[in-house]
C-alpha atoms as a printed R data frame, in Angstrom:
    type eleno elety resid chain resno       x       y       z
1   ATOM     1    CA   UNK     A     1 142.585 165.821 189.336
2   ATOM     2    CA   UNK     A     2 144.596 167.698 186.749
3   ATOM     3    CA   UNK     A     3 147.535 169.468 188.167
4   ATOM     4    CA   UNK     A     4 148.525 171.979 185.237
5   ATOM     5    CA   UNK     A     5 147.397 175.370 184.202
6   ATOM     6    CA   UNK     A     6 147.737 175.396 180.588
7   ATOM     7    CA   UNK     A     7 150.602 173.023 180.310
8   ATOM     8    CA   UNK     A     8 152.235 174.097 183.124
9   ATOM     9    CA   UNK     A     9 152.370 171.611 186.022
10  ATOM    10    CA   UNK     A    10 150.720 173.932 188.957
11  ATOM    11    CA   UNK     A    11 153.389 172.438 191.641
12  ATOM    12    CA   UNK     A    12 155.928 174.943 190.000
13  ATOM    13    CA   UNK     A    13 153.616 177.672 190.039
14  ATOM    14    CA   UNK     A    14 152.826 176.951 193.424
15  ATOM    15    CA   UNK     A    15 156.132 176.073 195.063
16  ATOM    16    CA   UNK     A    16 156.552 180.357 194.706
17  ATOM    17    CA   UNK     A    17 153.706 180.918 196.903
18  ATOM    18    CA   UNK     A    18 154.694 178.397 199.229
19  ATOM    19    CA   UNK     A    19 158.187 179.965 199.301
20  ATOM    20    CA   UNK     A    20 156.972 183.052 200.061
21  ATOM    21    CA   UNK     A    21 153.819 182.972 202.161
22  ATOM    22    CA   UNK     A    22 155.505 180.411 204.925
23  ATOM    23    CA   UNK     A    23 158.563 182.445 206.379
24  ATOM    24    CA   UNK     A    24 156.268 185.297 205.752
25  ATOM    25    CA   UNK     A    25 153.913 183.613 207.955
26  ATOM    26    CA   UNK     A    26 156.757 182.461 210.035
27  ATOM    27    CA   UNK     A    27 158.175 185.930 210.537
28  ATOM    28    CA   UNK     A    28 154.723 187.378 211.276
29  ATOM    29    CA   UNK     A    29 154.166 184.875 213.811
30  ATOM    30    CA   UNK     A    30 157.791 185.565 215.702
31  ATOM    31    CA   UNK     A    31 157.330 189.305 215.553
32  ATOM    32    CA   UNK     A    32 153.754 189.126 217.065
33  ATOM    33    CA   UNK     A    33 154.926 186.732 219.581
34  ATOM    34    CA   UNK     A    34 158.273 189.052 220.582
35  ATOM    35    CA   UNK     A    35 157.581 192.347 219.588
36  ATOM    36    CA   UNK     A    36 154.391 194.720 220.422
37  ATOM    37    CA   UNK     A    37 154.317 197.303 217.853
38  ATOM    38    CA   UNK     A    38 154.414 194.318 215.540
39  ATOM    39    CA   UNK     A    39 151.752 192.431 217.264
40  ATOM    40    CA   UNK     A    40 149.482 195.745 216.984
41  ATOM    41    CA   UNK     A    41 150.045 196.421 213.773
42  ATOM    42    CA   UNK     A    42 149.592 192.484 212.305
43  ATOM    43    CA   UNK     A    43 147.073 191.787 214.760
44  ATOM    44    CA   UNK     A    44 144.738 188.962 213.169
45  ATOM    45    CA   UNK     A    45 146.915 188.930 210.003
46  ATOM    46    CA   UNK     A    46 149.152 186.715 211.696
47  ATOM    47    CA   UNK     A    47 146.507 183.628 212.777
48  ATOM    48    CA   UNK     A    48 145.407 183.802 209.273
49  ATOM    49    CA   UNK     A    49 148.453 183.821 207.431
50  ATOM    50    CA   UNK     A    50 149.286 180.594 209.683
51  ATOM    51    CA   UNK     A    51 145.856 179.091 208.516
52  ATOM    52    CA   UNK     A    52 146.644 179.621 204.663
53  ATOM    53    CA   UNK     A    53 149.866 177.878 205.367
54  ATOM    54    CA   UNK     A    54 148.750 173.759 205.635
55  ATOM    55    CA   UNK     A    55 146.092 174.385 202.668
56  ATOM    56    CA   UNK     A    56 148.616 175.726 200.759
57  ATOM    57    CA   UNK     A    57 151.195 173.294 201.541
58  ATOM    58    CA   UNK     A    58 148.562 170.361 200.860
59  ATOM    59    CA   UNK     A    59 147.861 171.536 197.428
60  ATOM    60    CA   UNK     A    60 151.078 172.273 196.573
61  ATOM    61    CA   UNK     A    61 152.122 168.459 197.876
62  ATOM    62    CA   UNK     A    62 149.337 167.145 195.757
63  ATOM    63    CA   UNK     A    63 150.577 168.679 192.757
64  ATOM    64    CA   UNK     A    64 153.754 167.537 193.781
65  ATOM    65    CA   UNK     A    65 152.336 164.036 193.554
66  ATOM    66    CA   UNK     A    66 150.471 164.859 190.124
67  ATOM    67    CA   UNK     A    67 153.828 165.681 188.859
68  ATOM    68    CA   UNK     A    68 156.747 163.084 190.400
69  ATOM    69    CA   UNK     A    69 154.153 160.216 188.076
70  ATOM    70    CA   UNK     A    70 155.280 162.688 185.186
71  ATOM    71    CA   UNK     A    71 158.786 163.092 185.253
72  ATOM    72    CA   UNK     A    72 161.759 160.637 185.302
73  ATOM    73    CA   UNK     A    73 162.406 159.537 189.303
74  ATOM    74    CA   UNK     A    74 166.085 160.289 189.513
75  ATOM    75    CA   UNK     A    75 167.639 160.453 192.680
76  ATOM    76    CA   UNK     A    76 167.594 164.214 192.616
77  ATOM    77    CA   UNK     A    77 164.215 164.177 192.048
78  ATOM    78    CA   UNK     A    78 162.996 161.211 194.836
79  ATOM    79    CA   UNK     A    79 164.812 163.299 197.521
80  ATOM    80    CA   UNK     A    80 163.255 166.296 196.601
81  ATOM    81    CA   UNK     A    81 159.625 164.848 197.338
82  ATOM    82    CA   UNK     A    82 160.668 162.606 200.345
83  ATOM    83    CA   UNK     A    83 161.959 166.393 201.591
84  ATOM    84    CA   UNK     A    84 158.822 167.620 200.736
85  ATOM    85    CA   UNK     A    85 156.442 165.100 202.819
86  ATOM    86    CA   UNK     A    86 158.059 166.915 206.044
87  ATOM    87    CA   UNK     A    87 156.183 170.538 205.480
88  ATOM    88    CA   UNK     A    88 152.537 169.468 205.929
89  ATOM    89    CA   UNK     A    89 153.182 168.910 209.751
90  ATOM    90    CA   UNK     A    90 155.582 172.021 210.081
91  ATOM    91    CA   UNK     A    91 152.701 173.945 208.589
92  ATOM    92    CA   UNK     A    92 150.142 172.628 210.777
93  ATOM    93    CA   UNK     A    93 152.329 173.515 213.845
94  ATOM    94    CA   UNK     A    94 153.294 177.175 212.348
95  ATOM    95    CA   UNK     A    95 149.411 177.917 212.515
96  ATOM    96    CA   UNK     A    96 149.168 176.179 215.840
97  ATOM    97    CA   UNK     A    97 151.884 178.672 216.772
98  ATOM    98    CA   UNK     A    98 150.528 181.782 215.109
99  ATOM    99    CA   UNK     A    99 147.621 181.327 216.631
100 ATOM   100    CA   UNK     A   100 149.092 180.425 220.329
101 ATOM   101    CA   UNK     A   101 151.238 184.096 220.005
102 ATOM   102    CA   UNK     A   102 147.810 185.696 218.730
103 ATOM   103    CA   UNK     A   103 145.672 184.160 221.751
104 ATOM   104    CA   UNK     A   104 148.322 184.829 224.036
105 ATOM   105    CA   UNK     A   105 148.792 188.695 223.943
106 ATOM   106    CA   UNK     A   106 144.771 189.126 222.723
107 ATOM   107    CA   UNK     A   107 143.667 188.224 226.181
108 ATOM   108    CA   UNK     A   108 146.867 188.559 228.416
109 ATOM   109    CA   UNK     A   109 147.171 184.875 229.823
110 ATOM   110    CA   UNK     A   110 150.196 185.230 231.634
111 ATOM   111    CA   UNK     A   111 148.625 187.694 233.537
112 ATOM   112    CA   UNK     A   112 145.901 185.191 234.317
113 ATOM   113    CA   UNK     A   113 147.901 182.252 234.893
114 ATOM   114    CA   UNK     A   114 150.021 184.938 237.324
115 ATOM   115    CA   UNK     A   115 146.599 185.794 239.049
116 ATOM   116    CA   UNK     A   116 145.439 181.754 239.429
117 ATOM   117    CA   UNK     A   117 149.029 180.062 240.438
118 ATOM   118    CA   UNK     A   118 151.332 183.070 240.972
119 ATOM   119    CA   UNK     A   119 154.118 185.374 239.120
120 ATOM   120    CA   UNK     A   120 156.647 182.291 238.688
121 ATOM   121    CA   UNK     A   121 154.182 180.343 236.881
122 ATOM   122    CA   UNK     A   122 153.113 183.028 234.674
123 ATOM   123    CA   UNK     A   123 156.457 183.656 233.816
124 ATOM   124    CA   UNK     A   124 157.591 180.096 233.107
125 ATOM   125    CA   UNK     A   125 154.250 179.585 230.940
126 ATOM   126    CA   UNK     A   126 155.354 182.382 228.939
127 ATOM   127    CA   UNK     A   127 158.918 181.061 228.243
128 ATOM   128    CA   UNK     A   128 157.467 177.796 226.967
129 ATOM   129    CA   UNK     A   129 155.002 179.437 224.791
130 ATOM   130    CA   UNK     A   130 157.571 181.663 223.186
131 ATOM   131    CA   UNK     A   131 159.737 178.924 223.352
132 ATOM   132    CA   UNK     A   132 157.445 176.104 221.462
133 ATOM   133    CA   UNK     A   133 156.436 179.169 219.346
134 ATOM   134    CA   UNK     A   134 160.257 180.017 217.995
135 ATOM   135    CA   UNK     A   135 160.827 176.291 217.572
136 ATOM   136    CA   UNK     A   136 157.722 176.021 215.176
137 ATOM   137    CA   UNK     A   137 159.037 179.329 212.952
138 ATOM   138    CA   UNK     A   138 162.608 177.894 213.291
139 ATOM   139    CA   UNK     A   139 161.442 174.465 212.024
140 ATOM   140    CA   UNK     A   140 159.655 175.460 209.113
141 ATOM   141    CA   UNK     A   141 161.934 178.127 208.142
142 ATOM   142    CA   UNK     A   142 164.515 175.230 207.810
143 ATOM   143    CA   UNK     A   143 162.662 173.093 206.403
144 ATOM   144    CA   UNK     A   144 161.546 175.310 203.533
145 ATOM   145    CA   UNK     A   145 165.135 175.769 202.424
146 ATOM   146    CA   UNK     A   146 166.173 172.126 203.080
147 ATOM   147    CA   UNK     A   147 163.172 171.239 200.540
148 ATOM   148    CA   UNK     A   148 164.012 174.278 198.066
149 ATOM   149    CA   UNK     A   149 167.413 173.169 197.886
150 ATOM   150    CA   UNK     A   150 166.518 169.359 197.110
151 ATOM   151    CA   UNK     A   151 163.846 170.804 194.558
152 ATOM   152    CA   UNK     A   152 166.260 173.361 192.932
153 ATOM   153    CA   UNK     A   153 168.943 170.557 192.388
154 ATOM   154    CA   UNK     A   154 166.592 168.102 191.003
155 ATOM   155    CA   UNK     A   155 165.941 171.207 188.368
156 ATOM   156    CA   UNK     A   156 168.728 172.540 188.412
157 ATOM   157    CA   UNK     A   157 171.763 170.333 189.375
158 ATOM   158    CA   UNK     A   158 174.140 169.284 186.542
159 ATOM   159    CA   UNK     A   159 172.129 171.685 184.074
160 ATOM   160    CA   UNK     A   160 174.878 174.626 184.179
161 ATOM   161    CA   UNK     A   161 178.024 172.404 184.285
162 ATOM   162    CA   UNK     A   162 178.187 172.235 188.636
């Protein structure tokens, strides 16, 4: 497959969306997780945003591909796309997450899991879930800037006399 839009490699193009749409999704996903007139208002935007996130990703590592076999594989450059092999299973666990906060509060399972095996279990299931839920939007958060700082040196770095 071609990955340019009229001589434009698309990876640039869509390394913005990417930069955008996954600590959007990542916010979204915290806030409907922590805070309920967040999780009202977002309601289903939140699951979906998380689902757009790996397809995105995958393209955007694709073109990624399409391009490193087009430009000159400095060391600036190499780092940059071993960085970028990370996000695909960040991604994946970001939507796993949004839609774990989403489920969670749409039919109240702590109050379930309270009603089967009692108030401490309920409790501690919801501290793990928030827990594994914060990790995911931690983790890609992170790794989104680790990956847009290897990608902005490899364009960047030595070009303005640093």
């Amino acid at each position: 497959m071609n990955y340019e839009l009229d001589g434009l490699p698309l990876h640039i193009l869509l390394v913005h969306a990417v930069v955008v749409t996954l600590p959007v999704a990542s916010l979204c996903t915290a806030a409907t997780m922590l805070w309920p007139a967040a999780r009202r208002r977002l309601g289903l935007a939140t699951p979906l945003l998380g689902l757009l996130s790996p397809a995105l990703v995958f393209v955007t590592q694709r073109a990624g591909e399409w391009l490193l076999l087009r430009v000159a594989p400095t060391p600036a450059v190499l780092a940059h796309a071993n960085d970028g092999r990370t996000l695909l299973p960040w991604a994946w666990a970001l939507f796993g997450a949004s839609l774990a906060a989403w489920l969670w509060h749409r039919y109240p399972l702590r109050q379930r899991i309270a009603e089967r095996l009692g108030r401490g279990w309920g409790l501690a299931a919801s501290m793990l879930v928030t827990a594994a839920v914060l990790f995911a939007c931690t983790g890609v958060l992170a790794d989104v800037a680790i990956i847009g700082e290897a990608g902005s040196r490899a364009v960047w770095g030595g070009l303005l006399g640093s």
